[in-house]
PDB file of N, CA, C, O and CB in Angstrom:
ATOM      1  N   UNK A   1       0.849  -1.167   0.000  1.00  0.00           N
ATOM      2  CA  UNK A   1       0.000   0.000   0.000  1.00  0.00           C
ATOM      3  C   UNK A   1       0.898   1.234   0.000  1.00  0.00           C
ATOM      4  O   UNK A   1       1.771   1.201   0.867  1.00  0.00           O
ATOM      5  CB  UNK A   1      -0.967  -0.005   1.221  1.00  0.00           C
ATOM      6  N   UNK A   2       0.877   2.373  -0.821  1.00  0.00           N
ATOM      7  CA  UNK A   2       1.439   3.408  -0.791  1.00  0.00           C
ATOM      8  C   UNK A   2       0.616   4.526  -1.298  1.00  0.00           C
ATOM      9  O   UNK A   2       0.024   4.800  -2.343  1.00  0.00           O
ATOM     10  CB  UNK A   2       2.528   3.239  -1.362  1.00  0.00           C
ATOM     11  N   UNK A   3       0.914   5.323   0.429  1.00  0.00           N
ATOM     12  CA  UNK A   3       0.544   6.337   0.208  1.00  0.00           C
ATOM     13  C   UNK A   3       1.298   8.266   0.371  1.00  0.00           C
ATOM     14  O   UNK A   3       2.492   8.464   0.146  1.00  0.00           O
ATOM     15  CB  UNK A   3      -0.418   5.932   0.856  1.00  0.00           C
ATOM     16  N   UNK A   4       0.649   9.049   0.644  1.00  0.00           N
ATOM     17  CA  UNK A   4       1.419  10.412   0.372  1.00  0.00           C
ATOM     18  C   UNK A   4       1.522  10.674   1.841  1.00  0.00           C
ATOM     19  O   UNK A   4       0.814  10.204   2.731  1.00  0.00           O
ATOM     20  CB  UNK A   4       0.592  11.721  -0.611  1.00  0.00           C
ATOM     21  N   UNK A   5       2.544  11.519   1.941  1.00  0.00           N
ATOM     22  CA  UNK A   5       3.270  11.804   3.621  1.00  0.00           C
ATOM     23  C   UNK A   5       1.701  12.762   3.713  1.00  0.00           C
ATOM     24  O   UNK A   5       1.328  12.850   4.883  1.00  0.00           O
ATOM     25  CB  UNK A   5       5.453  13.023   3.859  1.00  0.00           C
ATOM     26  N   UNK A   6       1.114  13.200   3.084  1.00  0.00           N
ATOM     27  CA  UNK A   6      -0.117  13.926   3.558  1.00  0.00           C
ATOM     28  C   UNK A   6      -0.768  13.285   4.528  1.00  0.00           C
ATOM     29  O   UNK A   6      -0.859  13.409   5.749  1.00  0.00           O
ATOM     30  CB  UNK A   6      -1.051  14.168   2.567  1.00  0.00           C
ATOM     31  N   UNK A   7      -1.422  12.213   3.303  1.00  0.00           N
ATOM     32  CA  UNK A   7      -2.458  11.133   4.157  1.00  0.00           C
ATOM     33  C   UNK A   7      -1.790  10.486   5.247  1.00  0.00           C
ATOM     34  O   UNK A   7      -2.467  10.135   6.214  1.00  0.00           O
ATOM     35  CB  UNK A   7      -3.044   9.879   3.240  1.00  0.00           C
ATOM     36  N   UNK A   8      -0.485  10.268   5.223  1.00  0.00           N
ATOM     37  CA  UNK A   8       0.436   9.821   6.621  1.00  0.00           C
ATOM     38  C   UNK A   8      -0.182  10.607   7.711  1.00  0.00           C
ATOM     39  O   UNK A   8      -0.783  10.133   8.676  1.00  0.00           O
ATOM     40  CB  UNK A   8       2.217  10.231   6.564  1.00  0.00           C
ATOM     41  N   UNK A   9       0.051  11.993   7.431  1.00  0.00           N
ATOM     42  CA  UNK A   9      -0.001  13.221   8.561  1.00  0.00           C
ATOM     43  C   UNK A   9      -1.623  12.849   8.702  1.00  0.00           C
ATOM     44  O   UNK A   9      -1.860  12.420   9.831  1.00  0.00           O
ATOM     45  CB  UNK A   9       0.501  15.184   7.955  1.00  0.00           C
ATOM     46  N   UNK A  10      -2.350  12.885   8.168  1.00  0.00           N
ATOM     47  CA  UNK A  10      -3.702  12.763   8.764  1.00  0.00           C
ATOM     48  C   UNK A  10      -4.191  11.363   9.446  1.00  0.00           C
ATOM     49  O   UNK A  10      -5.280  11.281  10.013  1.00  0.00           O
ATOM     50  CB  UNK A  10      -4.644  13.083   7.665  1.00  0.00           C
ATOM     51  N   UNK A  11      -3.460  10.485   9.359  1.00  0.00           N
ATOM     52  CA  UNK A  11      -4.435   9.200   9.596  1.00  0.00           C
ATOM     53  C   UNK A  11      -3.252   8.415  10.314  1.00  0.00           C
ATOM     54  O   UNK A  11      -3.445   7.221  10.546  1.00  0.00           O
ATOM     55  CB  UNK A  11      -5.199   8.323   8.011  1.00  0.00           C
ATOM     56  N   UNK A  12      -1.787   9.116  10.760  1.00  0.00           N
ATOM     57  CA  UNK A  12      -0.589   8.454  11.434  1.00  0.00           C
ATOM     58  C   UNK A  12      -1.377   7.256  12.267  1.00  0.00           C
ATOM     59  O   UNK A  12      -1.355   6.090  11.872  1.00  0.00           O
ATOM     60  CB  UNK A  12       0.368   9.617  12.507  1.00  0.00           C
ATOM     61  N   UNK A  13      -2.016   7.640  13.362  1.00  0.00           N
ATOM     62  CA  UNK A  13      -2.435   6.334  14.156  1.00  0.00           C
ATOM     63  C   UNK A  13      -3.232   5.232  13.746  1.00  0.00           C
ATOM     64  O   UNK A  13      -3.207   4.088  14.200  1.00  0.00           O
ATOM     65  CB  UNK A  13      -3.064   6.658  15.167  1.00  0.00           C
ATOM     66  N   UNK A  14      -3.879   5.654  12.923  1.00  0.00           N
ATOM     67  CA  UNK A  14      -5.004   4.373  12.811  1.00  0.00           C
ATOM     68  C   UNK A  14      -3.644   3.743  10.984  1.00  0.00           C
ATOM     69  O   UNK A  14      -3.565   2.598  10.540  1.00  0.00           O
ATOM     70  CB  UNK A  14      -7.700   5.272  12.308  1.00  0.00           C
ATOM     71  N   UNK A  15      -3.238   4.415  10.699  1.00  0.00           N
ATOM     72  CA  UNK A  15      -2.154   3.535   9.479  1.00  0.00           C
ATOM     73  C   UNK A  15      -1.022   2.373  10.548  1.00  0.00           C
ATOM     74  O   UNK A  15      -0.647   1.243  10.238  1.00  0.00           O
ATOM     75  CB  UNK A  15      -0.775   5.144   8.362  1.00  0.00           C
ATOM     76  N   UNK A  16      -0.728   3.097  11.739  1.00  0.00           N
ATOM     77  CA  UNK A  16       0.416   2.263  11.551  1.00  0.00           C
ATOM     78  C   UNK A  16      -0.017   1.199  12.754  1.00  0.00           C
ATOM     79  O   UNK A  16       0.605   0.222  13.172  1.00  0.00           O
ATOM     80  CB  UNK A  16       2.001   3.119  11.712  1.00  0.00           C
ATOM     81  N   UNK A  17      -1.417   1.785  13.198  1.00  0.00           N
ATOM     82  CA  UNK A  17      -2.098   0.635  13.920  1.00  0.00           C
ATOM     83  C   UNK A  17      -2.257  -0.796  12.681  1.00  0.00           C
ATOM     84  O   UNK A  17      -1.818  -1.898  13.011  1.00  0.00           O
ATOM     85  CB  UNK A  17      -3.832   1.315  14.540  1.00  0.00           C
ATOM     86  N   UNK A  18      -2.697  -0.662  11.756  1.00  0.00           N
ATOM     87  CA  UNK A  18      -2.944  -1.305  10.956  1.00  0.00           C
ATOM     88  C   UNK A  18      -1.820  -2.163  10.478  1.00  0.00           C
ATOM     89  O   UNK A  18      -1.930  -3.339  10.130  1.00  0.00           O
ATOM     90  CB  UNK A  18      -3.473  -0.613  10.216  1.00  0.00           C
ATOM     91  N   UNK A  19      -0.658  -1.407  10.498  1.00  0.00           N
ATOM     92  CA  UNK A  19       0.614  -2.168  10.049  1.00  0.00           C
ATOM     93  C   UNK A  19       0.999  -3.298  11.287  1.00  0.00           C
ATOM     94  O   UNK A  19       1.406  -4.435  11.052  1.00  0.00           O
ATOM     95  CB  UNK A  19       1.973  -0.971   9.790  1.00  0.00           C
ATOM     96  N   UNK A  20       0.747  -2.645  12.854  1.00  0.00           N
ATOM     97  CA  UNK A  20       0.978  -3.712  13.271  1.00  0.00           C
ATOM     98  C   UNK A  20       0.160  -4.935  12.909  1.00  0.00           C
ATOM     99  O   UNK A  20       0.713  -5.970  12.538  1.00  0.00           O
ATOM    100  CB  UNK A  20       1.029  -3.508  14.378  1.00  0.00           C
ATOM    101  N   UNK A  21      -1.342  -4.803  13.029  1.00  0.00           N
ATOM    102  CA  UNK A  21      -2.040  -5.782  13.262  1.00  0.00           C
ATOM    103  C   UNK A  21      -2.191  -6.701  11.835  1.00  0.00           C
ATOM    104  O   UNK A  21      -2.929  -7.686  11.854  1.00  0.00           O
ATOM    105  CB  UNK A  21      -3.294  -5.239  13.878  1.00  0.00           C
ATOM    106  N   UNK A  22      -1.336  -6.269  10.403  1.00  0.00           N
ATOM    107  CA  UNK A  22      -1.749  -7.351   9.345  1.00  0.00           C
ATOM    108  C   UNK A  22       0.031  -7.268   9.240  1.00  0.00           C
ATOM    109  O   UNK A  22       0.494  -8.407   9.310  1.00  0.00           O
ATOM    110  CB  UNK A  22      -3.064  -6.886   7.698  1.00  0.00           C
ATOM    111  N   UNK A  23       0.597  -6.706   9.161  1.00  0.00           N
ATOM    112  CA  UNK A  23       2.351  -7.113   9.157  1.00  0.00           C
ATOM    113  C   UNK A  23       2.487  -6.440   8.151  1.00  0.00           C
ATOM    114  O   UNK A  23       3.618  -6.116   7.790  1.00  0.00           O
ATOM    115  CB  UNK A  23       3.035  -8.737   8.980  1.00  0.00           C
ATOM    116  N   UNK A  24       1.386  -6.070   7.460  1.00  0.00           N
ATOM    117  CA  UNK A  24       2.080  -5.516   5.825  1.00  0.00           C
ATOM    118  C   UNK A  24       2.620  -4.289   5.644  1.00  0.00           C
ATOM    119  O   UNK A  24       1.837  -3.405   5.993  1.00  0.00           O
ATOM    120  CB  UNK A  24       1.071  -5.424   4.672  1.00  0.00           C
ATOM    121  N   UNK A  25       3.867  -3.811   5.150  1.00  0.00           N
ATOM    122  CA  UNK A  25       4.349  -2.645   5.016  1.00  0.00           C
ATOM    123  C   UNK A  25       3.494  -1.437   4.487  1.00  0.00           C
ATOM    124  O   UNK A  25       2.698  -1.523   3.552  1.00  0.00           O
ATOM    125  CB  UNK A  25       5.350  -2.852   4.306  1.00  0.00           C
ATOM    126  N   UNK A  26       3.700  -0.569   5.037  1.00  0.00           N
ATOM    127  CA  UNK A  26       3.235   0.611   4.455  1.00  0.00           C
ATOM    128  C   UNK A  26       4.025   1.419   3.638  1.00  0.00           C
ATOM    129  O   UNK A  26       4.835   1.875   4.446  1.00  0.00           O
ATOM    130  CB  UNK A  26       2.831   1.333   5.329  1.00  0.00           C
ATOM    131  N   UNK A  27       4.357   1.977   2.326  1.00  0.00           N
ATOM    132  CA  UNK A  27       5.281   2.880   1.764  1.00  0.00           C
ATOM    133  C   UNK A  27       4.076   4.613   1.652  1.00  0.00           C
ATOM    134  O   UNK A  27       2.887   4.867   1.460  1.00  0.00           O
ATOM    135  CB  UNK A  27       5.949   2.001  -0.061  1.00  0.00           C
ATOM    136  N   UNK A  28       5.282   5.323   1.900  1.00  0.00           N
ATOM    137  CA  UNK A  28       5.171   6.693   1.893  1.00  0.00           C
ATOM    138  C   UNK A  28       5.855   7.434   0.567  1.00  0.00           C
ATOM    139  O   UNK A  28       7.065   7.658   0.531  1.00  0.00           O
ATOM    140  CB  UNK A  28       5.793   7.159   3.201  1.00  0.00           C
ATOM    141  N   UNK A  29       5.102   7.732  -0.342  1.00  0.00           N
ATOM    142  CA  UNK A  29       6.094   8.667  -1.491  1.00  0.00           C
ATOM    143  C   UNK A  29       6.142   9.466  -0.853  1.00  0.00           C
ATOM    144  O   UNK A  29       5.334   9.752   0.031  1.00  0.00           O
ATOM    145  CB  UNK A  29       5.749   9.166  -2.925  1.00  0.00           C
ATOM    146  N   UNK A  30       7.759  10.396  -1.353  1.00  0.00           N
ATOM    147  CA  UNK A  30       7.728  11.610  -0.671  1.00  0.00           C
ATOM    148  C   UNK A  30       8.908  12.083  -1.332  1.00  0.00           C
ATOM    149  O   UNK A  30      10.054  11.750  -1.029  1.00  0.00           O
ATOM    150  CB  UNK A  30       7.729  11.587   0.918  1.00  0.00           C
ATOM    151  N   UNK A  31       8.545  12.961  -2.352  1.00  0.00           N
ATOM    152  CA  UNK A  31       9.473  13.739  -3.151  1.00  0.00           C
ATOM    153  C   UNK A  31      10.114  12.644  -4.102  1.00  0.00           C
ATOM    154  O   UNK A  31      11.339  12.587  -3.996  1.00  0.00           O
ATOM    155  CB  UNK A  31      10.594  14.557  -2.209  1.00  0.00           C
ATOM    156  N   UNK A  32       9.544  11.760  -5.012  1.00  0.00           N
ATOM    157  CA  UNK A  32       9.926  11.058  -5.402  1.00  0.00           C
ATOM    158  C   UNK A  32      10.534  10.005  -4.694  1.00  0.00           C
ATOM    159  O   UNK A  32      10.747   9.139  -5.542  1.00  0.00           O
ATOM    160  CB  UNK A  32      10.343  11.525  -6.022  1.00  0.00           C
ATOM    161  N   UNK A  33      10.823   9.716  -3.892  1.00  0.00           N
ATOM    162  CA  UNK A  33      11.488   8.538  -3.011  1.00  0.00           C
ATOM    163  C   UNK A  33      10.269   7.268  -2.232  1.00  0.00           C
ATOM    164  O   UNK A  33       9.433   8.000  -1.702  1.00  0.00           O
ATOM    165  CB  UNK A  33      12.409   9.483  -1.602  1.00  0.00           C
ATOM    166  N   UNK A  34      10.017   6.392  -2.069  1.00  0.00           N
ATOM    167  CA  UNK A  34       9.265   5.936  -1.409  1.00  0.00           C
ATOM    168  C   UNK A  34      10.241   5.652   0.040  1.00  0.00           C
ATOM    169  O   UNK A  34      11.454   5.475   0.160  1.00  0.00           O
ATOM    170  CB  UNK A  34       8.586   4.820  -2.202  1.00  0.00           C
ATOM    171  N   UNK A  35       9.308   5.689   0.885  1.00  0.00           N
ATOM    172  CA  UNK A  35       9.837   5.038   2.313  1.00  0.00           C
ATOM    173  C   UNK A  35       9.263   3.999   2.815  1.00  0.00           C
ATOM    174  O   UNK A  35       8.068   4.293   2.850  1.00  0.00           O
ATOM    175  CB  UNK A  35       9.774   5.863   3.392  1.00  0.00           C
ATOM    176  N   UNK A  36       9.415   2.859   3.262  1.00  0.00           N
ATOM    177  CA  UNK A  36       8.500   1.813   4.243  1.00  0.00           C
ATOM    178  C   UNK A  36       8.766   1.943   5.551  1.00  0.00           C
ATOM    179  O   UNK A  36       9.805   2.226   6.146  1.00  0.00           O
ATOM    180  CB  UNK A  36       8.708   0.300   4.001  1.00  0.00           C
ATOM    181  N   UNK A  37       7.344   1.620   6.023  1.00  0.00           N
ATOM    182  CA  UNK A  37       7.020   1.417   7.362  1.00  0.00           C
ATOM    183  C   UNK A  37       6.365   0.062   7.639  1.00  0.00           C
ATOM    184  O   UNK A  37       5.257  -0.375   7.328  1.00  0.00           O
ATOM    185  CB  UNK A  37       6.165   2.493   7.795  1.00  0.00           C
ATOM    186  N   UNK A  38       7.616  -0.589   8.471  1.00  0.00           N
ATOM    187  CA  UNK A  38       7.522  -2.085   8.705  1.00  0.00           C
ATOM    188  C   UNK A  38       7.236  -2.744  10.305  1.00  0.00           C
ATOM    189  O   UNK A  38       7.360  -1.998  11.276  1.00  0.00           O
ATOM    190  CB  UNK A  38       8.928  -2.627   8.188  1.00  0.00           C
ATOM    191  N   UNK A  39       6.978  -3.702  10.422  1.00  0.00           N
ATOM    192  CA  UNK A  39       6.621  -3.951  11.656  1.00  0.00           C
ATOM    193  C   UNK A  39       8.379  -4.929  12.014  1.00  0.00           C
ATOM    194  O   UNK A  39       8.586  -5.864  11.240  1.00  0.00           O
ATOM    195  CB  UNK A  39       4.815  -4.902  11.705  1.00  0.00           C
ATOM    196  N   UNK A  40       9.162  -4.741  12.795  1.00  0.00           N
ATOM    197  CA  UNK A  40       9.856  -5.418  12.854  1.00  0.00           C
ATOM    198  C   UNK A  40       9.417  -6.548  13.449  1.00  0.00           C
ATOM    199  O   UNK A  40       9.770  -7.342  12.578  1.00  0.00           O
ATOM    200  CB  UNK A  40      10.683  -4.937  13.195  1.00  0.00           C
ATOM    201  N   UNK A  41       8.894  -7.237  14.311  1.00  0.00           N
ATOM    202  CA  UNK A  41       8.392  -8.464  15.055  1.00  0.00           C
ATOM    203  C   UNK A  41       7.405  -8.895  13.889  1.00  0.00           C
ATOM    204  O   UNK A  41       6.386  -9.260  14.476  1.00  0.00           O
ATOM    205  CB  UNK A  41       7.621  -8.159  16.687  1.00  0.00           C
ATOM    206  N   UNK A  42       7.209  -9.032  12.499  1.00  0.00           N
ATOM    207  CA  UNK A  42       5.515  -9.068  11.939  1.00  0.00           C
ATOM    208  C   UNK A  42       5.567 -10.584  12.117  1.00  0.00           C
ATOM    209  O   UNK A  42       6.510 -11.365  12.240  1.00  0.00           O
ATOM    210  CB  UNK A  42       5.023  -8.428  10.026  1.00  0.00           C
ATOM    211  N   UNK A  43       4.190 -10.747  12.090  1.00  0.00           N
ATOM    212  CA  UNK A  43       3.531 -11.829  12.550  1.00  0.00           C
ATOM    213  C   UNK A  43       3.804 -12.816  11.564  1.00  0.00           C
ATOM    214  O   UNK A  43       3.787 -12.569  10.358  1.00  0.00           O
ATOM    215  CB  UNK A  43       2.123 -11.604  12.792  1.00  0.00           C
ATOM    216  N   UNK A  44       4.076 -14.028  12.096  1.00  0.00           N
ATOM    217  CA  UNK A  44       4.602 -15.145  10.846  1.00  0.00           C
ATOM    218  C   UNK A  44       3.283 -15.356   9.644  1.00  0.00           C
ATOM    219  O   UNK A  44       2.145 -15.114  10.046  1.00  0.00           O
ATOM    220  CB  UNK A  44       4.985 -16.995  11.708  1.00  0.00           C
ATOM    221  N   UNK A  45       3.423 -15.688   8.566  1.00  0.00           N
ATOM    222  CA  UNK A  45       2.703 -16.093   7.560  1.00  0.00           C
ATOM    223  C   UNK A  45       1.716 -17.020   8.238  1.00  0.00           C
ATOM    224  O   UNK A  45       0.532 -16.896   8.551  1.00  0.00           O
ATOM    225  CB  UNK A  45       3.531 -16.684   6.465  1.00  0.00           C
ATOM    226  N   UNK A  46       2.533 -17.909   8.349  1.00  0.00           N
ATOM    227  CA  UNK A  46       1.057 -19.115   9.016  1.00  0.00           C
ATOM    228  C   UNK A  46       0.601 -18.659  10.157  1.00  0.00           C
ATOM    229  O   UNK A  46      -0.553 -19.068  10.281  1.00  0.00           O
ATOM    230  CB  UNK A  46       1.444 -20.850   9.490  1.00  0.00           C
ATOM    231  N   UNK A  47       0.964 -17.927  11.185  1.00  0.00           N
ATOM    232  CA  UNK A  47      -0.220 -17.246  11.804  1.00  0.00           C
ATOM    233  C   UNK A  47      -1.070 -16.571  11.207  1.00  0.00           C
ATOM    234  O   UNK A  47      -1.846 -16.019  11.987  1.00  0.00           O
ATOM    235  CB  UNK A  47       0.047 -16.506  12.607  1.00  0.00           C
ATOM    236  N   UNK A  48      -1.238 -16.396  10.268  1.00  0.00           N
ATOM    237  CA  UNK A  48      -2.586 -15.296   9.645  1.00  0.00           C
ATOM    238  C   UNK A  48      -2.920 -16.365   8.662  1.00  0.00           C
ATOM    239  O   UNK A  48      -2.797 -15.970   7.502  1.00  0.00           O
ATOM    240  CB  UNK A  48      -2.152 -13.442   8.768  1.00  0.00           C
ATOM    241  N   UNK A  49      -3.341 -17.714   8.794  1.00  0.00           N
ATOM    242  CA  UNK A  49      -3.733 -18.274   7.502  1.00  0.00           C
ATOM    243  C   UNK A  49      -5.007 -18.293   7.945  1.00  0.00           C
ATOM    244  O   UNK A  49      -5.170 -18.182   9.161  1.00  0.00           O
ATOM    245  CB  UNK A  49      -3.107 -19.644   6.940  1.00  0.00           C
ATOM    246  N   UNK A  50      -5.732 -18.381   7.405  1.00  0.00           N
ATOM    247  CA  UNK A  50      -7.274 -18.701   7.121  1.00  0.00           C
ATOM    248  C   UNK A  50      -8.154 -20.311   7.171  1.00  0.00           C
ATOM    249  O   UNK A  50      -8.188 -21.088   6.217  1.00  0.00           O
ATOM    250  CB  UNK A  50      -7.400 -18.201   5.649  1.00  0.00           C
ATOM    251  N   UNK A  51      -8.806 -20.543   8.496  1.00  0.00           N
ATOM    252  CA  UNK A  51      -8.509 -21.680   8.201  1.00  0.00           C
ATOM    253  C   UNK A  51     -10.047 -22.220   7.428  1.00  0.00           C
ATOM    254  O   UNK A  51     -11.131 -21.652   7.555  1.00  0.00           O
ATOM    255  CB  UNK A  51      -7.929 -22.431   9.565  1.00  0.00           C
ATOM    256  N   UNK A  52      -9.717 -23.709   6.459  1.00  0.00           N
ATOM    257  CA  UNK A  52     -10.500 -23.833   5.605  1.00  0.00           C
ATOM    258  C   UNK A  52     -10.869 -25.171   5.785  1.00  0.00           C
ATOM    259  O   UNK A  52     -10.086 -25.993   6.260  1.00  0.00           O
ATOM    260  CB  UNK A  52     -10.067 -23.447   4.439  1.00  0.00           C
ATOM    261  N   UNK A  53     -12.115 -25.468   5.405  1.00  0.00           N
ATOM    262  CA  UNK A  53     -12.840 -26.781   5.312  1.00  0.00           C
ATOM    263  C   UNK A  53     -11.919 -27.658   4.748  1.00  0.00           C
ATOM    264  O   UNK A  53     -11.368 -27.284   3.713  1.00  0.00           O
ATOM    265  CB  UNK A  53     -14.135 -26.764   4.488  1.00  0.00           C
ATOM    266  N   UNK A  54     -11.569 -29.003   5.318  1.00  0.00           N
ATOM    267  CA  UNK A  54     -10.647 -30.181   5.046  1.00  0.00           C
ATOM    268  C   UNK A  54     -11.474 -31.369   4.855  1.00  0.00           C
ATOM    269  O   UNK A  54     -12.588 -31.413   5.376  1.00  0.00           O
ATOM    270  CB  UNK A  54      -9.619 -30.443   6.200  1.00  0.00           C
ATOM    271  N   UNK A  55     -10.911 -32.582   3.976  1.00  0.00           N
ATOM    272  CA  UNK A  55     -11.456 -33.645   4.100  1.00  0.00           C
ATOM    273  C   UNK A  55     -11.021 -34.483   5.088  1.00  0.00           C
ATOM    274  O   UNK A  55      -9.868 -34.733   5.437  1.00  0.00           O
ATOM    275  CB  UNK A  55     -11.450 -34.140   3.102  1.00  0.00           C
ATOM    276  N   UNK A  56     -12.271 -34.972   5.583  1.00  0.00           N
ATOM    277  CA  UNK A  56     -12.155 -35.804   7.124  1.00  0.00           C
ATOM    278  C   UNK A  56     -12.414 -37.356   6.631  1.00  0.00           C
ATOM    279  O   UNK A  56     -13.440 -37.650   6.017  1.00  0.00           O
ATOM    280  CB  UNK A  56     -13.583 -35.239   8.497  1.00  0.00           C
ATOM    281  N   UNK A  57     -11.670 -38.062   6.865  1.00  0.00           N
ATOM    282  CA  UNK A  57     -11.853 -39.333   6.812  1.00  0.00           C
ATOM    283  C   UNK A  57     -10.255 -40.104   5.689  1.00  0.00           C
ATOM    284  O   UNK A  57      -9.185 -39.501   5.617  1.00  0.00           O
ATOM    285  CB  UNK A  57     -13.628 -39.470   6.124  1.00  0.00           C
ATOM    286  N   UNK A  58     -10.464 -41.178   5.123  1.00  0.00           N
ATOM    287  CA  UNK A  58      -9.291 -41.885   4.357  1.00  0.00           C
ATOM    288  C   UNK A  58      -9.709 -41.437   2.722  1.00  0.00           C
ATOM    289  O   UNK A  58     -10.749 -41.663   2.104  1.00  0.00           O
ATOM    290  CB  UNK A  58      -9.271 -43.833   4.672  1.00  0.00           C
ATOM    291  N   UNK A  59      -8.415 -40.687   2.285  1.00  0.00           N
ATOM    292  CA  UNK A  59      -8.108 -39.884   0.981  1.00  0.00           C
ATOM    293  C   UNK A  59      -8.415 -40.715  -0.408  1.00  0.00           C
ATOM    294  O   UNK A  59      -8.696 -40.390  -1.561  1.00  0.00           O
ATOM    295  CB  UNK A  59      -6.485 -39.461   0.996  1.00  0.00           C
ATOM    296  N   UNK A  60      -8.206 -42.033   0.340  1.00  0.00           N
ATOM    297  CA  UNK A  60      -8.378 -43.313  -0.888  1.00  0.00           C
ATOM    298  C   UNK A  60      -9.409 -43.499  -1.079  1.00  0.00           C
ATOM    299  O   UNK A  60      -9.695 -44.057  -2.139  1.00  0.00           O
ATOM    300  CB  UNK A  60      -7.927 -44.658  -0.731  1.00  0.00           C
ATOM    301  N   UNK A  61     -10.311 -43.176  -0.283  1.00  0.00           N
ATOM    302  CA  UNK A  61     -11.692 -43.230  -0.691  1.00  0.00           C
ATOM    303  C   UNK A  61     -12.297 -42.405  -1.783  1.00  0.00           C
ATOM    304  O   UNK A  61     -13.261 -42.705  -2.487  1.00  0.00           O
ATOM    305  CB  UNK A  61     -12.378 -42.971   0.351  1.00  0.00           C
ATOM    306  N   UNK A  62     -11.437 -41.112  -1.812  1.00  0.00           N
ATOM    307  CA  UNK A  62     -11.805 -40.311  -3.036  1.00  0.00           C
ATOM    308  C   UNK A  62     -11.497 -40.777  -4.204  1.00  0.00           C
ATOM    309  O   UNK A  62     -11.878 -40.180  -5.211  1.00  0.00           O
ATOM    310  CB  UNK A  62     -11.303 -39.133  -3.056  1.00  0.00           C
ATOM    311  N   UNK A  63     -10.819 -41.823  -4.277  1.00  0.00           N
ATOM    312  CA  UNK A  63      -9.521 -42.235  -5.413  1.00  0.00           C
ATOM    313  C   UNK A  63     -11.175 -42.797  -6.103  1.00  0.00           C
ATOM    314  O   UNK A  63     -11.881 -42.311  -6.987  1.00  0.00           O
ATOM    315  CB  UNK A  63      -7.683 -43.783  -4.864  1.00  0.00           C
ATOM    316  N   UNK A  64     -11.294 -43.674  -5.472  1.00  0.00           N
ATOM    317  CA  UNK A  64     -12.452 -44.803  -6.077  1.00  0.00           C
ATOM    318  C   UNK A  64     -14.033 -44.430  -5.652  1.00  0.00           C
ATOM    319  O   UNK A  64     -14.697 -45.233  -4.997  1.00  0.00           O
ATOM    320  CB  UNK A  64     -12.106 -46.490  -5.359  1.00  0.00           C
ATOM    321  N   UNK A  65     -14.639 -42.976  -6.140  1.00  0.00           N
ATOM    322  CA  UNK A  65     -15.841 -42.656  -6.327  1.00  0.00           C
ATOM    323  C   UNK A  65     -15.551 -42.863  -7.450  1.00  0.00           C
ATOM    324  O   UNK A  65     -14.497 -42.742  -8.074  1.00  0.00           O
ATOM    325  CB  UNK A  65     -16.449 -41.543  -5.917  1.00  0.00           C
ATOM    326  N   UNK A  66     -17.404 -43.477  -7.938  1.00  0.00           N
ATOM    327  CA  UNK A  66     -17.399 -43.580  -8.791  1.00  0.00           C
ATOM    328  C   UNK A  66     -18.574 -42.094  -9.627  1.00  0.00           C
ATOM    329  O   UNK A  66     -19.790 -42.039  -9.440  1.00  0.00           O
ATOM    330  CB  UNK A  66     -17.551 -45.029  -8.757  1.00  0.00           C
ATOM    331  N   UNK A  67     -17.952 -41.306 -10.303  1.00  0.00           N
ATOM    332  CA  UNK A  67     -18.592 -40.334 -10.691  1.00  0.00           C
ATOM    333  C   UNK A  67     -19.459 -40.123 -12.118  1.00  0.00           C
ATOM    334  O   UNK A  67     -20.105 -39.122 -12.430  1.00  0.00           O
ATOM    335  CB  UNK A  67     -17.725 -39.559 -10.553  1.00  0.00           C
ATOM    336  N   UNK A  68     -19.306 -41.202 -12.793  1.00  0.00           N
ATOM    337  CA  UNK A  68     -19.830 -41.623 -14.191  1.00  0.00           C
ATOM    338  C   UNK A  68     -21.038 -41.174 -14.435  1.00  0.00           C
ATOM    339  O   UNK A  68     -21.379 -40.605 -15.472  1.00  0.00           O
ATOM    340  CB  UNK A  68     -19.900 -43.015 -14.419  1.00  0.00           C
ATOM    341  N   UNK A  69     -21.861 -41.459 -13.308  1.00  0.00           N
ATOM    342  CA  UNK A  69     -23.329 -40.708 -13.944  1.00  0.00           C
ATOM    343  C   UNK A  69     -23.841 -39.268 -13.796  1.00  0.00           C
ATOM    344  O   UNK A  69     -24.995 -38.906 -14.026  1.00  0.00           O
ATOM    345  CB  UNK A  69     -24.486 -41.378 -13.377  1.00  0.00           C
ATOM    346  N   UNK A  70     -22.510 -38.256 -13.250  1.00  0.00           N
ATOM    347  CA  UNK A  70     -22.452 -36.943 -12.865  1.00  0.00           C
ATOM    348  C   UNK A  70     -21.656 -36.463 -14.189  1.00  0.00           C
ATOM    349  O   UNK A  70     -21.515 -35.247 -14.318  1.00  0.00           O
ATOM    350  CB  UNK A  70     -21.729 -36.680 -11.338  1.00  0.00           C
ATOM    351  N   UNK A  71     -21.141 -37.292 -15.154  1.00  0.00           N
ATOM    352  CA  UNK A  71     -20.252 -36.605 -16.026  1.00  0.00           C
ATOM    353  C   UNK A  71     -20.676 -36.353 -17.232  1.00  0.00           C
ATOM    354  O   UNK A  71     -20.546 -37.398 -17.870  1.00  0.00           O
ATOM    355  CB  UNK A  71     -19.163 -37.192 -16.171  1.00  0.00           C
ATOM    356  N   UNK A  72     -21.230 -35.312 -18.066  1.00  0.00           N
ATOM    357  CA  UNK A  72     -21.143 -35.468 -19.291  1.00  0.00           C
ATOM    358  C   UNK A  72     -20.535 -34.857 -20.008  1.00  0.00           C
ATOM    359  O   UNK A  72     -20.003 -33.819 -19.614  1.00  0.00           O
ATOM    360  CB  UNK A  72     -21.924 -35.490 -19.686  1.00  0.00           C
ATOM    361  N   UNK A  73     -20.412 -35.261 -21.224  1.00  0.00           N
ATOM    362  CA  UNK A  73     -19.403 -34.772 -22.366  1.00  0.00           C
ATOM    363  C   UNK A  73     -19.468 -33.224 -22.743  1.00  0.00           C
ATOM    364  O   UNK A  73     -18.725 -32.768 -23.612  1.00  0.00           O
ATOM    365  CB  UNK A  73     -19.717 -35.596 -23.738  1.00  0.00           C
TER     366      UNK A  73
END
């Protein structure tokens, strides 16, 4: 995300609140140069995964459905 040292100056707390809480850098243009603002401690990747519906039970069982009358050409 990059934004202008303006919008920096107006919204400083709630931006770099934000940087802590998702890890993601913030860049600042500013006179042609960008700057980042990083969380040094950021939160590992797999702590922020999302967690998602899994198949429960034996995988081999998927091997051998038989799907033939769901398929057509």
């Amino acid at each position: 995300m990059a934004i202008t040292a303006s919008r920096l100056r107006e919204n400083v707390y709630r931006l770099l609140d934000q940087v802590i809480e998702t890890g993601e850098a913030l860049e600042i243009e500013r006179n042609g140069h960008r700057l980042r603002i990083v969380v040094d401690d950021a939160p590992s990747k797999l702590g922020r995964l999302v967690e998602r519906d899994t198949v429960v039970g034996d995988p081999e069982e998927l091997v051998h459905l038989d799907w033939s009358d769901q398929w057509e050409p």
